[in-house]
N, C-alpha and C positions, 0 to 999 in steps of 0.2 A: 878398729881394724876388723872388716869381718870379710872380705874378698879372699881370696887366694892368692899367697904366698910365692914370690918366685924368687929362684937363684940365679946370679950372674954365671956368666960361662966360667969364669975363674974362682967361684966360689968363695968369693970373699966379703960379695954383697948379697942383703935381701930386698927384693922389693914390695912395695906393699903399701896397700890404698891407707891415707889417713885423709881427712877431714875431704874426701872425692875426690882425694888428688894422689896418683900415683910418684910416689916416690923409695931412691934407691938409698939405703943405708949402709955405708961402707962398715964392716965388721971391725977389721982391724982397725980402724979410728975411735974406737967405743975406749973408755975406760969404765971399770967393771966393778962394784963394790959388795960385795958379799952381803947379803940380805938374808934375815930368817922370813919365812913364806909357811907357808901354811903349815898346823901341825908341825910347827920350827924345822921344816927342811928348811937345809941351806941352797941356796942357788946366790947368782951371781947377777946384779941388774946394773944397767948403767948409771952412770953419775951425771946425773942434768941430763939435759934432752938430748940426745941424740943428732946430729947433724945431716939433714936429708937433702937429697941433691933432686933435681925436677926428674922422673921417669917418663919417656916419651911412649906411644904403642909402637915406633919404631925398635927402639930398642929394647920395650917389656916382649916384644915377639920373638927376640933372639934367647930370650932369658927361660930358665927349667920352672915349669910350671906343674903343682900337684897336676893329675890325672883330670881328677874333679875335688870340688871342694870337701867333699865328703870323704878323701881318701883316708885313710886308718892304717895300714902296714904296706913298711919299706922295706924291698930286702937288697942287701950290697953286695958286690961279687962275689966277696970275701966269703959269704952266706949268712953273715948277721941279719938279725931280723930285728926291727924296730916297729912298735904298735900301739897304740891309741887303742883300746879294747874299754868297752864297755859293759859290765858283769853286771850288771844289773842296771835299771830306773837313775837316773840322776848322779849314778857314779862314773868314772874316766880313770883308767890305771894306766899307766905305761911302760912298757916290757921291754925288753933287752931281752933276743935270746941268742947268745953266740951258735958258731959253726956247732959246737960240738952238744948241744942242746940242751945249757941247763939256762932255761927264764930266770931273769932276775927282774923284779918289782922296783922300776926306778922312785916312781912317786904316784900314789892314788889320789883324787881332791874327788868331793861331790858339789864344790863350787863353781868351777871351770866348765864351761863348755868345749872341750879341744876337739879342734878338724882342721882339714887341710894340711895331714902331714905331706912332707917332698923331700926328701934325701939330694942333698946337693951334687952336681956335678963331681967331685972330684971324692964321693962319697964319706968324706971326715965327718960332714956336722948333717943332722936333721932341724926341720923346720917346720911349726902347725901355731895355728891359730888359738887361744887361750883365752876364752871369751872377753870379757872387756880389760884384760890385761894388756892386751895384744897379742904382739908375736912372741914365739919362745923359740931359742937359738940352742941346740945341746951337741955337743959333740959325741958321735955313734964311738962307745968301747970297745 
């Protein structure tokens, strides 16, 4: 996956290029099983592959697409702020700063190449690229 990222209008799907071919992955279809990742954070990844439905340009054109690929901070009405920041050469941190302004450090890797974050339509989850991992799906705090 190295394209850019889109959200269905209802926020339940993502879409996203795999082997040149644009397809939508329904969220709530996932089963999800807790994984240590890097530096034993825990995240949660699915269980077998994934179920991918065919993505047309018809309807990836309806769908919330990053800015550009290179996007790095979302902010929600609410005024959260979510960021993809890069502190230096070959590192990627990712921030959380609520309304009331205290950053909190979700997860740093200097493996990852992350871009293309998008804050979903209905602003609950974010979504960016995670270099040959794929995509990475988080619910905004």
């Amino acid at each position: 996956i190295r394209d850019s990222l889109y959200w269905s209008p209802d926020s339940k799907s993502i879409g996203v290029k795999v082997g040149g071919k644009w397809v939508g992955i329904n969220l709530d279809g996932l089963m999800l099983k807790q994984y240590k990742w890097r530096d034993g954070q825990t995240i949660a990844k699915p269980l077998g592959t994934p179920t991918y439905t065919p993505l047309t340009d018809e309807i990836r054109n309806d769908w919330k697409v990053a800015i550009e690929e290179e996007s790095s901070l979302v902010r929600t009405k609410a005024g959260t702020l979510v960021e993809l920041r890069h502190p230096e050469p070959g590192w990627v941190v990712l921030l959380v700063t609520p309304k009331n302004g205290n950053t909190r450090e979700v997860w740093r890797t200097r493996l990852e190449d992350c871009t293309g974050l998008v804050l979903s339509p209905d602003e609950k989850w974010v979504a960016y690229i995670a270099g040959v991992h794929g995509a990475v799906v988080m619910k905004v705090p």
